[in-house]
Each structure stands twice: as C-alpha cells, then as structure tokens.
N, C-alpha and C positions, 0 to 999 in steps of 0.2 A: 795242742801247740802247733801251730802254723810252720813248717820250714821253706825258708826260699834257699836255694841254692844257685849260685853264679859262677862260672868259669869268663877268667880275665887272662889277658895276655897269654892264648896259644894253649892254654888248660880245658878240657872240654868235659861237660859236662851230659851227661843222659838219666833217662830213664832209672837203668838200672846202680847207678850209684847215688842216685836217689832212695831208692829201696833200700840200699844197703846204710843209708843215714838214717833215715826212717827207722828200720830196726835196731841200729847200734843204739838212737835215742831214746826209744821207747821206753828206759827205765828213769829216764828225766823226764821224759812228758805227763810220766804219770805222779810227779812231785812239784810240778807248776801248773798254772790255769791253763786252760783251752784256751783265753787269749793272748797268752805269750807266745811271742814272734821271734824264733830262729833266723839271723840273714848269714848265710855262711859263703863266703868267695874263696874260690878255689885259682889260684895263679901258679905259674912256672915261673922259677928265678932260678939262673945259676945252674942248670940241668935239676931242682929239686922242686917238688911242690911244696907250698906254701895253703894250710888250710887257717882261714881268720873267722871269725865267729863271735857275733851279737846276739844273746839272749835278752828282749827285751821282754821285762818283767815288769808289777808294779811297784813301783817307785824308786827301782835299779836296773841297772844294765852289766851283766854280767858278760866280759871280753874272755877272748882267748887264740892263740895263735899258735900254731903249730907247720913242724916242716919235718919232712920224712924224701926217699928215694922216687915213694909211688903217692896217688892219692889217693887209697884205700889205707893206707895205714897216716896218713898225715891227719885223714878225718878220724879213725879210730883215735889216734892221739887226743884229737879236740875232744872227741866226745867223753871221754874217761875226763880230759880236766875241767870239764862242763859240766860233769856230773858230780865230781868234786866240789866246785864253787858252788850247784844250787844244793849241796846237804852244806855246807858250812853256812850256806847264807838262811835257810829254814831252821836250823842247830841256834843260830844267835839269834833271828827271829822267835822262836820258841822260849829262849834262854828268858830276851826279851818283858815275854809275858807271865812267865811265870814271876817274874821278881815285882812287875805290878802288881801281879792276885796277892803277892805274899806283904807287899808293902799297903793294899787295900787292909786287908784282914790285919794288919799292926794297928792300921789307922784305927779299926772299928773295934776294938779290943780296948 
C-alpha cells in the first residue's frame, strides 16, 4: 500500500510521522493490495488538527476524517476507522461470494 501524506494550512508534516502512520497502518496494508493508494492531509483548524484520508482500493474509495488536540492521535484516530471500514468492506465482499458458490451449487443440484 502506497501512503502519501500532506500537511495544509500551517500543519507540517516529516519524516518521522510518516513512520509512525506507516506503522499504525501496517495491519491494513496487510488486508489490501500493494496497489492501494493511502492520500492522507493533515490541516490545522480552530487550534485542532484535522486528519482526512482516501483509501483508494478496487472499485471503492474508502473516506475518513478525523480531529484530535495533536496530530499523532487525530492519525491514530483515522487509522483505527480505516481499519474498520476495510474488515467491513472484505466481511461483505466475502459474504458476497459465498452466496454465489452456494446459489452456483443450488443451480447445479
């Protein structure tokens, strides 16, 4: 999984909170392809940060937005409801297939 990370409006962005998205994601990367693309923007509003995030996957895009005091926890935030949306969205993809194997196997019975 590809992550881009950008700091808007006065939010700044490094290295090392890179690393630290990099590793909070790593139990989503390993449940989407290599080529799903992370764009996360990190802004200041209001004295809060503001962390937004696009997973794009195949054939959805899976959003999230989140706001916290710091931006170590407003990405923590994202990534937990990020990782929520891609088990709900592989839970109904799965769900998905099996009701076709089992409606295959009705047809051929």
């Amino acid at each position: 999984m590809r992550i881009v990370l950008k700091g808007r409006g006065g939010a700044t962005t490094d290295d090392e909170l890179l690393s630290k998205v990099e590793k909070k994601l790593g139990k989503v990367a390993r449940q989407v392809s290599p080529l799903a693309e992370l764009n996360i923007e990190l802004r200041e509003e209001r004295g809060e940060q503001v962390a937004d995030g696009a997973l794009k996957l195949k054939g959805v895009t899976l959003r999230a937005s989140e706001r916290a005091s710091d931006a170590g926890h407003a990405l923590n935030l994202l990534a937990d409801d990020l990782a929520r949306q891609v088990k709900k969205h592989r839970d109904k993809r799965r769900g998905r297939r099996e009701a076709q194997r089992a409606a295959a196997q009705q047809q051929a019975v």
